[in-house]
N, C-alpha and C positions, 0 to 999 in steps of 0.2 A: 861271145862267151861271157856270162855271166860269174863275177868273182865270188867267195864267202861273203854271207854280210859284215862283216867284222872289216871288208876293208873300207877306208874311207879315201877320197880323193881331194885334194884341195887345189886350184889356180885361181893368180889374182889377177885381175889388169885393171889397169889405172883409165880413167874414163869421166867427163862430169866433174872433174876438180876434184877425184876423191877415187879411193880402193874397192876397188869390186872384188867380192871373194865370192866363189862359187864350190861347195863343198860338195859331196855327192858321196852317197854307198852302197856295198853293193854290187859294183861292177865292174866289171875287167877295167885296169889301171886305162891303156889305149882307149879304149872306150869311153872313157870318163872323162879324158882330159881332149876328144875330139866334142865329145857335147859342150864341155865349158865354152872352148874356144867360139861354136859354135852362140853360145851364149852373151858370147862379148863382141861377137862381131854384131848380134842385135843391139846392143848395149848403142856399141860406136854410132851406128845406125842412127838408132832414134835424138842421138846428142846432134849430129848433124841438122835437124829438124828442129827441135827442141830450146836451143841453147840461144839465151838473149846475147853474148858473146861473140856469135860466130855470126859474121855480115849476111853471109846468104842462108842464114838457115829460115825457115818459116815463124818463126818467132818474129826474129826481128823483120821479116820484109813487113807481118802485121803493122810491129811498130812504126815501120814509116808511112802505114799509110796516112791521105790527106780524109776528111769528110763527104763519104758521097764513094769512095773508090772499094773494090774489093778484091781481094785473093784468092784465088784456088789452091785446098790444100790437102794435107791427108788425113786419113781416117785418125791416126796417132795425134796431131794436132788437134784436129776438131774434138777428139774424144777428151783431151786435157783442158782445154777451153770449155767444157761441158761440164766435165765434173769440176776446174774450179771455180763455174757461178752455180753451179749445185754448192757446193759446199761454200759459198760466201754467202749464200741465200740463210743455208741449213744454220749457221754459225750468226747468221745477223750480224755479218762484218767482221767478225771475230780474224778470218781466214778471206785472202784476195789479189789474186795475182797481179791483180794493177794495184797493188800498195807504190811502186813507185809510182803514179800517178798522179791525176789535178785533182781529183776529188780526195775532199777531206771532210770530218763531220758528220756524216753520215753513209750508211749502208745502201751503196749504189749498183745497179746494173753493170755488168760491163758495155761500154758504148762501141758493142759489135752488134752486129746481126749475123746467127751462124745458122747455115741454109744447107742441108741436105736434100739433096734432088737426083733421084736415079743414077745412084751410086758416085755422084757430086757431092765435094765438100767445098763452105764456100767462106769467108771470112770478112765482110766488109763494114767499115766502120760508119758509124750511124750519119746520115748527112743530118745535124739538124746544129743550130748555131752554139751551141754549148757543148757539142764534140769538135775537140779540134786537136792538133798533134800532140799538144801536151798533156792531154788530157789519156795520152794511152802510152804505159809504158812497161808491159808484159812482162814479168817474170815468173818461169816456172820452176826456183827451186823448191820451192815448196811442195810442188808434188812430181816432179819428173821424176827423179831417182825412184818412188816408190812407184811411178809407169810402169819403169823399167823393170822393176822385181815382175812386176807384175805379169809383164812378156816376157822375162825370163819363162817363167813358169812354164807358158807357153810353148817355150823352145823345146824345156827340159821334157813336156809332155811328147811333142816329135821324136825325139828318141826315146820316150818308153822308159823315163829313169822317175821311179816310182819315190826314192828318200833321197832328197836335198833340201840344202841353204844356201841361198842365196844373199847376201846382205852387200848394203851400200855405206864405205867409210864407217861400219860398226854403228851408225844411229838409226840405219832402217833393215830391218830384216825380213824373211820371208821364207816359210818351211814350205814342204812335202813329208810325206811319210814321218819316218822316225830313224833318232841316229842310233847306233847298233845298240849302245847300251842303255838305251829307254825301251820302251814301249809304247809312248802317245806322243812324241816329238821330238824336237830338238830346244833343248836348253839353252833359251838365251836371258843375258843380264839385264835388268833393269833393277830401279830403284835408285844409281848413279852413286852409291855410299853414303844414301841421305838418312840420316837414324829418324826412326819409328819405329811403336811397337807393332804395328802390322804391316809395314812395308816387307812386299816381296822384296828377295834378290835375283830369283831368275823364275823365268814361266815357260813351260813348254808351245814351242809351234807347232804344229801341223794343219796344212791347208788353211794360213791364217798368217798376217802379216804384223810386225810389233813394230813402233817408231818415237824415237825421243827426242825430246828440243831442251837446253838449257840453258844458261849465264856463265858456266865453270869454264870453259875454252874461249871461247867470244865475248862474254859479256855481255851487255842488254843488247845485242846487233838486231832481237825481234821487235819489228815495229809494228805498231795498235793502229791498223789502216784506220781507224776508225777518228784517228784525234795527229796521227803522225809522229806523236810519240814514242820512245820504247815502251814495249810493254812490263803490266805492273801486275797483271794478276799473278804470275805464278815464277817461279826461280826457276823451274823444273818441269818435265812432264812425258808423261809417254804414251801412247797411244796405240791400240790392238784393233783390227780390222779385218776382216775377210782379202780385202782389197788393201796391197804394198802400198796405191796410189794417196786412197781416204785415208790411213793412218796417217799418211805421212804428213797430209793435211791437218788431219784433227792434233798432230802431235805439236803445229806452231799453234794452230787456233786456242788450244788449251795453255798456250804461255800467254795467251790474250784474254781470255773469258775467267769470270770470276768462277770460285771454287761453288761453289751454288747453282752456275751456270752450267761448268760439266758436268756435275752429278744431273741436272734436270737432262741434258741434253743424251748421257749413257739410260735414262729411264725412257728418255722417248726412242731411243736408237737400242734396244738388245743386243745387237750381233757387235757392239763396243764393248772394250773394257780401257779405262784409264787409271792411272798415278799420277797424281799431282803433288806437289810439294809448295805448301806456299812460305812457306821458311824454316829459317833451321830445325828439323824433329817433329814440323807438324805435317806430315803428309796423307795422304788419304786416295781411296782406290775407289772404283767403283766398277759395277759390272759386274759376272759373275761368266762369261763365255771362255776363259781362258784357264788353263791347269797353271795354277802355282806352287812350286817347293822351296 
């Protein structure tokens, strides 16, 4: 059964060290709250897998590997090991999941070798005398949570629920359709209360992911794989993508790369749009793929 559009449905569960909300409208209350669930049991799922925290998850057995040894693992893994040396490549270091790692200085490979072979995934760490255990130390919070938006989606599309939101701890989000009282999306905030005169405060989603990184709750906690440092390019920043996963990326790499660098990097990538803030009241956007009010 199929509800008014006017109603909406909200459930949260906590997951990833942070709040999953999943919103949906549209559809019978029952309905709605079996697809969330539905959605958080994928959630749990790929945290299991994912998480440098949890001893037997795929993450961390990578991390123990020695030089020369390799793992088998899954599509979900290998796919985030993929996109992030895609996007440490795309970023020139900017963005790298071995930031807690041995390399420092420069814009490095990661010291895996990732092998798909008839419907094999495979993860083993390079045998050569400059890979060694210190040298790999995996973390995916920089893009698992927007994974996860991602296979939300997924979920939400098995049961046929045409407008939802999705979002992670409110810094990464990820629409469908549109919420009743729009017509092109769902309204979410960015901009973080930083004054400018053309700083959006909210942009519409739909089939497109938005993601923020700042200083105001944490402090400089992002570190410039590139030097080991906290990062200095930017105080702030947000990040829009087709993909929960690449924003969520592009949303630390732009608290790394100079304000120069992501306007060049939204003119070779279209399907971006960013807000950066590089201090108080000077902020600046770029991109043009996203509805602003």
């Amino acid at each position: 059964m199929i509800g008014p559009p006017s109603l909406v449905h909200r459930a949260t569960h906590q997951a990833m060290g942070t709040i999953y909300e999943v919103t949906i409208a549209g559809e019978d209350g029952p309905y709605a709250a079996e697809a969330a669930r539905a959605v958080f049991r994928e959630i749990d799922r790929l945290e299991t897998l994912l998480s440098r925290f949890n001893p037997c998850s795929e993450i961390s057995r990578i991390n123990r590997l020695m030089p020369g040894e390799s793992l088998a693992i899954g599509i979900e893994t290998y796919e985030c090991l993929f996109l992030g040396e895609r996007m440490r490549a795309e970023t020139e270091g900017a963005f790298d999941i071995n930031v807690r790692g041995g390399f420092r200085g420069e814009s490095r490979r990661l010291p895996l070798d990732l092998i798909q072979t008839e419907g094999r995934f495979e993860a083993g760490l390079i045998a050569e005398e400059s890979a060694s255990a210190k040298d790999l130390d995996l973390d995916l919070g920089g893009i698992a949570k927007g994974y996860a938006l991602d296979l939300s989606l997924a979920v939400l599309a098995d049961w046929s629920i045409e407008n939802a939101l999705v979002h992670g701890g409110t810094s990464t989000a990820i629409g469908i359709g549109a919420a009743p009282d729009q017509a092109a999306g769902w309204p979410v905030g960015v901009g973080g209360g930083w004054p400018g005169a053309d700083t959006p405060r909210r942009i519409l989603l739909s089939g497109r992911a938005v993601s923020g990184s700042g200083i105001e709750v944490k402090g400089r906690h992002i570190l410039d794989p590139r030097t080991g440092r906290p990062a200095e390019g930017h105080i702030a920043a947000w990040a829009s993508h087709p993909s929960g996963a690449v924003a969520d990326a592009l949303s630390t790499a732009f608290m790394v790369m100079s304000t120069g660098n992501v306007e060049q990097y939204c003119r070779n990538h279209p399907e971006v749009w960013a807000l950066v803030v590089r201090d108080y009241g000077n902020c600046r956007a770029f991109g043009k793929k996203v509805n602003k009010f």
